[in-house]
LODO-542911 format. One record per atom (N, C-alpha, C): residue number from 1; residue in one letter; atom name; x, y, z. Coordinates in Angstrom, 3 decimals. Example, Ala and Ser with C-alpha at 12.3 -4.5 7.8 and 13.67 -1.06 7.14 Angstrom:
BEGIN
- kefi,martor,setor,xx,yy,zz
- 1,A,N,13.190,-5.690,7.800;
- 1,A,CA,12.300,-4.500,7.800;
- 1,A,C,13.200,-3.300,7.800;
- 2,S,N,12.850,-2.250,7.080;
- 2,S,CA,13.670,-1.060,7.140;
- 2,S,C,12.900,0.030,7.870;
***
This chain:
BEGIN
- kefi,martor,setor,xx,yy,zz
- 1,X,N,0.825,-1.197,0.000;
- 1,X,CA,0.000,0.000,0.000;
- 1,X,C,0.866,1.257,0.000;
- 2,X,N,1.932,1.220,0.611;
- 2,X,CA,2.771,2.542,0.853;
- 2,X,C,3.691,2.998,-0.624;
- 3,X,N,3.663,1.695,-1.248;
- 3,X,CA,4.523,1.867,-2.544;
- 3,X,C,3.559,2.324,-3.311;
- 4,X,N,2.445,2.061,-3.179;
- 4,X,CA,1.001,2.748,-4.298;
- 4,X,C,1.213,4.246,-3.855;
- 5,X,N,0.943,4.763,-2.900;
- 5,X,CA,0.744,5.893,-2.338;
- 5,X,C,2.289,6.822,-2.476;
- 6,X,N,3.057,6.193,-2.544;
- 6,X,CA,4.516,6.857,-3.012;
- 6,X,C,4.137,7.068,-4.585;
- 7,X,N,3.949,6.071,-5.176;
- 7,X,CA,3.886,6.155,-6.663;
- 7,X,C,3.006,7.309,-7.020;
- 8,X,N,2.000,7.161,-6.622;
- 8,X,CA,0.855,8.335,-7.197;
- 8,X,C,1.305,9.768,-6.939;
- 9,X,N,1.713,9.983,-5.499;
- 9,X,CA,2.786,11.305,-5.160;
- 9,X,C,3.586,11.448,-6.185;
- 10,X,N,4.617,10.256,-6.519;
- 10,X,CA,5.441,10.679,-8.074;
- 10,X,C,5.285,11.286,-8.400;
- 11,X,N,4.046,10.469,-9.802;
- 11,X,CA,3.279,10.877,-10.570;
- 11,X,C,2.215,12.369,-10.086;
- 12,X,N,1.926,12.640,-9.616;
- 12,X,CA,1.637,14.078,-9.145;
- 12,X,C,2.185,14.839,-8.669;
- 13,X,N,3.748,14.788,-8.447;
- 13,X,CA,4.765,15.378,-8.691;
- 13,X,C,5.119,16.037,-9.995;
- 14,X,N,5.289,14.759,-10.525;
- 14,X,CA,6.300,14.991,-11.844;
- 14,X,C,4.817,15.678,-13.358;
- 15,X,N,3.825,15.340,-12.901;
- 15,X,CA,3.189,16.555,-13.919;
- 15,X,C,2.672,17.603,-13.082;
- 16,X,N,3.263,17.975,-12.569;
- 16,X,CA,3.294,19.166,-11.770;
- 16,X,C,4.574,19.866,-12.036;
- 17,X,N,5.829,19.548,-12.508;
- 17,X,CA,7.079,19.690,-12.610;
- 17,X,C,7.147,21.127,-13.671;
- 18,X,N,7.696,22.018,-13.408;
- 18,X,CA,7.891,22.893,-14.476;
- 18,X,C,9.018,22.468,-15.571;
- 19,X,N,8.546,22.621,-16.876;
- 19,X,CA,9.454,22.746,-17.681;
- 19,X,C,10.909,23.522,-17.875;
- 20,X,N,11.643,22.048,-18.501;
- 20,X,CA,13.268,22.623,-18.343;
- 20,X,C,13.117,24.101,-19.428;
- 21,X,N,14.576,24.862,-19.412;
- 21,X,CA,14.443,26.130,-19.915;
- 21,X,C,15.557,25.979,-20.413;
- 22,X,N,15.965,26.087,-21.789;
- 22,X,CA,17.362,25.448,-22.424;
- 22,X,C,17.409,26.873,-23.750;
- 23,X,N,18.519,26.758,-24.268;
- 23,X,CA,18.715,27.782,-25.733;
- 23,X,C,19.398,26.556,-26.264;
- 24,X,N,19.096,26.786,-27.702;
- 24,X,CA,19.550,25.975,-28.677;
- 24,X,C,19.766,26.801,-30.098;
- 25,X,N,19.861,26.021,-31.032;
- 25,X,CA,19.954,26.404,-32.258;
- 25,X,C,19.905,25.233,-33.465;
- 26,X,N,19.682,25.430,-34.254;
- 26,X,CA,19.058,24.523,-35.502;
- 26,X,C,17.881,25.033,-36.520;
- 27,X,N,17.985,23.909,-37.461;
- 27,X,CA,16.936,24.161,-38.525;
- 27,X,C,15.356,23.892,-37.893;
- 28,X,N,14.233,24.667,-37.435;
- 28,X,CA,13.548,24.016,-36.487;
- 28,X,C,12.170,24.318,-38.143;
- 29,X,N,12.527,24.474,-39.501;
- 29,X,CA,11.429,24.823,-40.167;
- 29,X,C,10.674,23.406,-40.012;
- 30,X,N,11.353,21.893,-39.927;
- 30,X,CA,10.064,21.353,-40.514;
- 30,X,C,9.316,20.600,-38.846;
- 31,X,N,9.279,21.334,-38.164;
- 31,X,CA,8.436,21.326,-36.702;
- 31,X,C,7.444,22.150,-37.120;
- 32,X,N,6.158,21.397,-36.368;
- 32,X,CA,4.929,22.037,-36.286;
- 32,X,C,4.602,23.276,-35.768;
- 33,X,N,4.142,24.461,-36.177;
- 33,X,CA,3.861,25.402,-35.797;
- 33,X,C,2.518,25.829,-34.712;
- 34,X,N,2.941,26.362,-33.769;
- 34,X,CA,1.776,26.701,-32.741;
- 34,X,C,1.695,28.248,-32.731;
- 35,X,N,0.262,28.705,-33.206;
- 35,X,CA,0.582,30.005,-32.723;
- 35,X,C,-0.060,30.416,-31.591;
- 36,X,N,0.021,32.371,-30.946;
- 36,X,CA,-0.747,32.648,-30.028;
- 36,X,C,-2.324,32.329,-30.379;
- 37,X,N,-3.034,31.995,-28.652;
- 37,X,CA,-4.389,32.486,-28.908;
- 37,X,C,-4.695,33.277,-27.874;
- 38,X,N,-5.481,34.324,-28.576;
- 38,X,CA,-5.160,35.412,-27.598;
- 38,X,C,-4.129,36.400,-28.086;
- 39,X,N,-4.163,36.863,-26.819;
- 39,X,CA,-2.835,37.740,-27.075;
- 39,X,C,-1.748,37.459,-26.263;
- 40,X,N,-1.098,37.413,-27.124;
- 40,X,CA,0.641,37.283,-26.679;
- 40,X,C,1.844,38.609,-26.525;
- 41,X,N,1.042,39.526,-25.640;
- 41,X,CA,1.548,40.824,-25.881;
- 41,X,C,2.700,40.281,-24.799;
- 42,X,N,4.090,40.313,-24.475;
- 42,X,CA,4.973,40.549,-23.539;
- 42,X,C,4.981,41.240,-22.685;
- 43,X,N,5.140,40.635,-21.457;
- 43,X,CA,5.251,41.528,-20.307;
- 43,X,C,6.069,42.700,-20.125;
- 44,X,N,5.335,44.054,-19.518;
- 44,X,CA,6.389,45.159,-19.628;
- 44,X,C,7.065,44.989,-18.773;
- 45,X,N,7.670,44.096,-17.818;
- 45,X,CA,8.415,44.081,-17.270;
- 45,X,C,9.798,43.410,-17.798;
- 46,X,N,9.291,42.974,-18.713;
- 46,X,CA,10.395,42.193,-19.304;
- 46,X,C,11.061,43.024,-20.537;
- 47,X,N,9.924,43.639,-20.751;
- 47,X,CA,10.279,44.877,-22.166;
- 47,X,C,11.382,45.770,-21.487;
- 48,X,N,11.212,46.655,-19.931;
- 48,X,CA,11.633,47.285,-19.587;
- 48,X,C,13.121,46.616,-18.861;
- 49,X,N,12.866,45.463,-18.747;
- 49,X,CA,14.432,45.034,-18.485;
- 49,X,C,15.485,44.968,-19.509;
- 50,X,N,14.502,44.323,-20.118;
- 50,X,CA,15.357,44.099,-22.102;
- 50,X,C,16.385,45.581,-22.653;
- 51,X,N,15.445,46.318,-22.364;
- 51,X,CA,15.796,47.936,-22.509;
- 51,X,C,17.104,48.157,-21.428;
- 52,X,N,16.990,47.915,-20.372;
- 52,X,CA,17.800,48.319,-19.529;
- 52,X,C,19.211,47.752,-19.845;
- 53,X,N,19.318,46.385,-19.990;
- 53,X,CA,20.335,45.274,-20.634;
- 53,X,C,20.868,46.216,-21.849;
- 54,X,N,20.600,46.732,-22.951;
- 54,X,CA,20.974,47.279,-23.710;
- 54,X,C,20.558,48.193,-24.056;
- 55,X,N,20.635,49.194,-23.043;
- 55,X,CA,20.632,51.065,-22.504;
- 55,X,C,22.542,50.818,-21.899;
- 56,X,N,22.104,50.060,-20.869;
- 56,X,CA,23.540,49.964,-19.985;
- 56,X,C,24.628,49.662,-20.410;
- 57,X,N,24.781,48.496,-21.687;
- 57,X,CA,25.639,48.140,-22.432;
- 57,X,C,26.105,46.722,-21.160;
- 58,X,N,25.292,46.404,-20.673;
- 58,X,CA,25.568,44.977,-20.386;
- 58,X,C,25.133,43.887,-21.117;
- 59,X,N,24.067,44.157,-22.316;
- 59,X,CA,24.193,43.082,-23.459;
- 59,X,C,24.315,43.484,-24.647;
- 60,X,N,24.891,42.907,-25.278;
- 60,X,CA,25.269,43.428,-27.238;
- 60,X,C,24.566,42.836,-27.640;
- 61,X,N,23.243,42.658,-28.329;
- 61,X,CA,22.529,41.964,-28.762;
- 61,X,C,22.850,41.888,-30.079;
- 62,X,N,23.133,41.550,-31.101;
- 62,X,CA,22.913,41.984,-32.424;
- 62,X,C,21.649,42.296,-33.179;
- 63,X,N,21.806,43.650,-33.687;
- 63,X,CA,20.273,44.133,-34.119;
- 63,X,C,19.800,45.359,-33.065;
- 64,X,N,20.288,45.270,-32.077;
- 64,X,CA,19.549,46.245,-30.957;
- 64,X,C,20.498,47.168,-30.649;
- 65,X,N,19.944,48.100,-30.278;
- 65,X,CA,20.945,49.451,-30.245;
- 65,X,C,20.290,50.611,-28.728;
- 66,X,N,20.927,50.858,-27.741;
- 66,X,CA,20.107,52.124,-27.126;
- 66,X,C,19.039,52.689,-27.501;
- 67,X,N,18.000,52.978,-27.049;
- 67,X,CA,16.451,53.512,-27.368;
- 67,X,C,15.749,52.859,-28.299;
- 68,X,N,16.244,51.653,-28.762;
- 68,X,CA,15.858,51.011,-29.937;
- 68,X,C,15.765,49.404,-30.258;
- 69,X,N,14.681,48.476,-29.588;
- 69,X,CA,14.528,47.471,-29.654;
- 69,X,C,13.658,46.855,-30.179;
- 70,X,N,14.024,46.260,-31.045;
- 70,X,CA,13.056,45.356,-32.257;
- 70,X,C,13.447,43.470,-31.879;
- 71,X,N,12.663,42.998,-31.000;
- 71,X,CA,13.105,41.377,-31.040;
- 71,X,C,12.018,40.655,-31.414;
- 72,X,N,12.422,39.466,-32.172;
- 72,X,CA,11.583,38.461,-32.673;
- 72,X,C,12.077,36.973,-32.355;
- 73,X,N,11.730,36.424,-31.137;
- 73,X,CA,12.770,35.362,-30.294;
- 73,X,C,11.846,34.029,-30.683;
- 74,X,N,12.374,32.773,-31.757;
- 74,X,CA,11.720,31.690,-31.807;
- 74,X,C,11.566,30.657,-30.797;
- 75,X,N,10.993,30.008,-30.407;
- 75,X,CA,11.166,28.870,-29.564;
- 75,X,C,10.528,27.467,-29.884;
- 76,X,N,11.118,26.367,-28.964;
- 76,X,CA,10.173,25.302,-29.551;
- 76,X,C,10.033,24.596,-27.746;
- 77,X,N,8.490,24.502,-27.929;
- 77,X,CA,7.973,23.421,-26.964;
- 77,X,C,7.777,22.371,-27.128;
- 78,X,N,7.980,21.450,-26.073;
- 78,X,CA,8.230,19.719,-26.208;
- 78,X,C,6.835,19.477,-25.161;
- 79,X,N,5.774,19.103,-25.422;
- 79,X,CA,4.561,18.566,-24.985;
- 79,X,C,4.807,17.350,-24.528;
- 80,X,N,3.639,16.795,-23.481;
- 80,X,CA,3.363,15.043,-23.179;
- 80,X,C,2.364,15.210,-23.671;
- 81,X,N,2.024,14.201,-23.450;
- 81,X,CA,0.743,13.449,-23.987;
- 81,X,C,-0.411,13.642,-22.806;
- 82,X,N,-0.074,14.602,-22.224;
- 82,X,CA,-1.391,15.178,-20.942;
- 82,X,C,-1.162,16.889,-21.739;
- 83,X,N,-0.666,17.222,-22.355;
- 83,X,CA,-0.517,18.419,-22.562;
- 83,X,C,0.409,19.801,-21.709;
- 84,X,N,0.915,18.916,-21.126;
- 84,X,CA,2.307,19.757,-20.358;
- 84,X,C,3.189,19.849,-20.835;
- 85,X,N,4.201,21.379,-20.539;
- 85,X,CA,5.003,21.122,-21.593;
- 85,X,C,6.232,20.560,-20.810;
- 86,X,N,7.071,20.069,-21.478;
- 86,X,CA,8.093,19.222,-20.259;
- 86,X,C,9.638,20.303,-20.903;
- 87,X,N,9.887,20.907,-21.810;
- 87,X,CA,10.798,21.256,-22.319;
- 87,X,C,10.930,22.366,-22.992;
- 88,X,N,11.549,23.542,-22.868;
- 88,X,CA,11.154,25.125,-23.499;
- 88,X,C,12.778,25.242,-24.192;
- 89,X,N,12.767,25.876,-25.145;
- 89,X,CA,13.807,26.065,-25.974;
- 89,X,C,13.812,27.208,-26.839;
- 90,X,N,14.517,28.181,-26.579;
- 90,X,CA,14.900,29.314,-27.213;
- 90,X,C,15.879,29.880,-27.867;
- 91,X,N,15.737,30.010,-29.183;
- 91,X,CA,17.145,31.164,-29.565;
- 91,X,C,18.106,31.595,-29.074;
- 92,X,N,19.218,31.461,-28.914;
- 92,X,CA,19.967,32.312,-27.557;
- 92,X,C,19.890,33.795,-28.397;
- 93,X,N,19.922,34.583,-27.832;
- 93,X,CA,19.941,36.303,-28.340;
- 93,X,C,21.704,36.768,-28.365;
- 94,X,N,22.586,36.084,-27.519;
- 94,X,CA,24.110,36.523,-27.676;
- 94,X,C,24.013,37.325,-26.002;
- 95,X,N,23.333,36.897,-24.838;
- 95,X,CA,23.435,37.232,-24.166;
- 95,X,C,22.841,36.550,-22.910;
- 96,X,N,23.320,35.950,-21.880;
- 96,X,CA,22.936,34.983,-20.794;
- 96,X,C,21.878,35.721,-20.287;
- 97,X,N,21.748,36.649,-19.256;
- 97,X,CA,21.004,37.175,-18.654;
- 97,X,C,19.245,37.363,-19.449;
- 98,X,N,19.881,37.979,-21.155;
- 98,X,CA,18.288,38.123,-21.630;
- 98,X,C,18.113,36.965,-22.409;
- 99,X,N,18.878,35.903,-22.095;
- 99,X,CA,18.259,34.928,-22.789;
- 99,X,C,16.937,34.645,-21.175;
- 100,X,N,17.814,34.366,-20.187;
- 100,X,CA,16.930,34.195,-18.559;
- 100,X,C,15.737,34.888,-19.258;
- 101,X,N,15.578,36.145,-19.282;
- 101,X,CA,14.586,36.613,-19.257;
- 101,X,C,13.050,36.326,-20.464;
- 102,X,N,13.885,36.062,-21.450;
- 102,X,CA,13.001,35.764,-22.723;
- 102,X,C,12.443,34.164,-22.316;
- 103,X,N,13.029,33.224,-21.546;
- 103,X,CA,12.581,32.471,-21.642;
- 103,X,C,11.959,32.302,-20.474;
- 104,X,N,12.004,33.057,-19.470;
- 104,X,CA,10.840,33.140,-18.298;
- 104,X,C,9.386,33.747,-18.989;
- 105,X,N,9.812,34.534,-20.224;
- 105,X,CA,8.475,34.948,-20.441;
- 105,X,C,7.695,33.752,-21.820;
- 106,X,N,9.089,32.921,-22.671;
- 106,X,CA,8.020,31.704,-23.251;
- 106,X,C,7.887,31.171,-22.119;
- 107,X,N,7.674,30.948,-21.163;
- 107,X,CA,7.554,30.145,-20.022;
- 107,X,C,5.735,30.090,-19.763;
- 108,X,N,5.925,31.496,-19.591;
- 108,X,CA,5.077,32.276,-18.932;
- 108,X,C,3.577,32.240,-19.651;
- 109,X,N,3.811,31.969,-20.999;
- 109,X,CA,3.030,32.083,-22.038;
- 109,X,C,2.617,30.473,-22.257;
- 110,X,N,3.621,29.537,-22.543;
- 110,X,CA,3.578,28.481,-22.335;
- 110,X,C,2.288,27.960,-21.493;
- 111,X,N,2.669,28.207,-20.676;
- 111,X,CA,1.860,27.917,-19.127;
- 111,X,C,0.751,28.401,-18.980;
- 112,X,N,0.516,29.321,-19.650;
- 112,X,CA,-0.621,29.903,-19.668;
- 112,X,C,-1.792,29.883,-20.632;
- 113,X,N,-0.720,28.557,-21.255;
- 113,X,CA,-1.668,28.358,-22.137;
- 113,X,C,-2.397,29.490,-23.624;
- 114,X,N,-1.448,30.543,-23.590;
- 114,X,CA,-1.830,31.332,-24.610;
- 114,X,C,-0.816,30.707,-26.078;
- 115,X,N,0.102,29.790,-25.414;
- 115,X,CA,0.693,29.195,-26.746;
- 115,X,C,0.116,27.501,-26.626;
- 116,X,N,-0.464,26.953,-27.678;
- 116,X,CA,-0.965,25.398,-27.163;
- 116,X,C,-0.936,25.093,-28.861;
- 117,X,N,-0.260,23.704,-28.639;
- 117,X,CA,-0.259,23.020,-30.238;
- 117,X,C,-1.957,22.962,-30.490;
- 118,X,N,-2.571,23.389,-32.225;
- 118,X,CA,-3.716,23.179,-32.372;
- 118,X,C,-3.815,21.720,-33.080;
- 119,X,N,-5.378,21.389,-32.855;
- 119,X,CA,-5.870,19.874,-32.890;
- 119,X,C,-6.110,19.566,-32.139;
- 120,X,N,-6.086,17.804,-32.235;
- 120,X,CA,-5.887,17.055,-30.655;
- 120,X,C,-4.615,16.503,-30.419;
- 121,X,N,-3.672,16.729,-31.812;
- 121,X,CA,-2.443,16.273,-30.997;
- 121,X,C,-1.844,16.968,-30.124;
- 122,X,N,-1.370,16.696,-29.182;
- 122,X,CA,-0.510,17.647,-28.101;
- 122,X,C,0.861,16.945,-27.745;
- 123,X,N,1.282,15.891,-28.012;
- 123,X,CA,2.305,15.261,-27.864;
- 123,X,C,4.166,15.204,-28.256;
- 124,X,N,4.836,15.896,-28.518;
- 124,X,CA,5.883,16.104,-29.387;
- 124,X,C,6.216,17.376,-29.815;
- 125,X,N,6.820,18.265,-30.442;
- 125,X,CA,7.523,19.342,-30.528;
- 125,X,C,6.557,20.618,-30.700;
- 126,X,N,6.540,21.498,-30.657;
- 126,X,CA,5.880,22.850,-31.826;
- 126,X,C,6.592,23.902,-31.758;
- 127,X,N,6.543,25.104,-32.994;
- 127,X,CA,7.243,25.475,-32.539;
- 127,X,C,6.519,27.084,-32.481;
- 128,X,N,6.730,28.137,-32.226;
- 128,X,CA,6.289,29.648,-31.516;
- 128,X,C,7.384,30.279,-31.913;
- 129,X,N,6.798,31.774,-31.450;
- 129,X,CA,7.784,32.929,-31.590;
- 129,X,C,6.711,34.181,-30.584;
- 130,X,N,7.828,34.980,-29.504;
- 130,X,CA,7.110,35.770,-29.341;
- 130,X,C,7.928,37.206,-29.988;
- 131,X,N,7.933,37.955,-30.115;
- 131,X,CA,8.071,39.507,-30.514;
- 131,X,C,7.643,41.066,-29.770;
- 132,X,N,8.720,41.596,-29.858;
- 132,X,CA,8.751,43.171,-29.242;
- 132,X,C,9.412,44.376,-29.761;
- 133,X,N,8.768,45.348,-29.781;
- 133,X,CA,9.656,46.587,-29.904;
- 133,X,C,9.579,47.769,-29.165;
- 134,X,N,10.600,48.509,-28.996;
- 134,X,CA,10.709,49.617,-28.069;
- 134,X,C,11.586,50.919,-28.747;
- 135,X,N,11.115,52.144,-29.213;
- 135,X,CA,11.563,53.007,-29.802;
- 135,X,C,11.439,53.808,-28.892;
- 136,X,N,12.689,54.737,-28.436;
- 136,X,CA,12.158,56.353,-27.277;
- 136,X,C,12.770,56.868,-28.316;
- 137,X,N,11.930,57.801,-28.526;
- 137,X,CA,12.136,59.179,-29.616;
- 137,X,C,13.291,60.464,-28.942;
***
């Protein structure tokens, strides 16, 4: 009885488990595409950090410049077969810290279910993109 009752804890553990948070790189065109539903506007908190990272010159992003941020960050989620995602994977941007941050926010989105493979399959890769820009005049 105690090994049943361990087991099920596991198992209601482990899909409870947040998804790993990794950067990669590759050809990800012939993965299935998931897009937003809803809106997938980015958190301004994350906009306003992004900014700060390269205002300060603590990240070189390529493409981004002081007062001037245009990002378009791909990712791919790895689903089970309950519809959790077990695995988040992002672009690296050329910078540790805003990679942290970009992928707390596919995280965030993830989880929230505003990104979800369409159909009924839910099992195996898809892939997303979220996007931002920030111009001070």
């Amino acid at each position: 009885m105690k090994k049943l009752i361990l087991a099920s804890l596991f198992v209601a553990t482990a899909a409870a488990a947040a998804p790993t948070l990794e950067t990669g790189n590759g050809d990800w065109s012939n993965i299935p595409v998931m897009r937003a539903r809803g809106s997938a506007t980015v958190d301004t908190d994350v906009i306003t950090a992004m900014i700060g990272l390269v205002d300060s010159g603590e990240c070189s992003i390529p493409g981004q410049r002081p007062g001037r941020i245009s990002m378009s960050v791909p990712f791919l989620a790895k689903f089970n077969n309950q519809g959790a995602a077990e695995r988040l994977v992002i672009r690296p941007v050329g910078c540790t810290r805003a990679d942290g941050l970009l992928a707390g926010e596919v995280q965030r989105m993830v989880e929230s279910r505003i990104f979800r493979p369409e159909g009924g399959e839910v099992d195996g890769w898809f892939r997303g993109e979220i996007a931002f820009s920030y111009f001070r005049e």
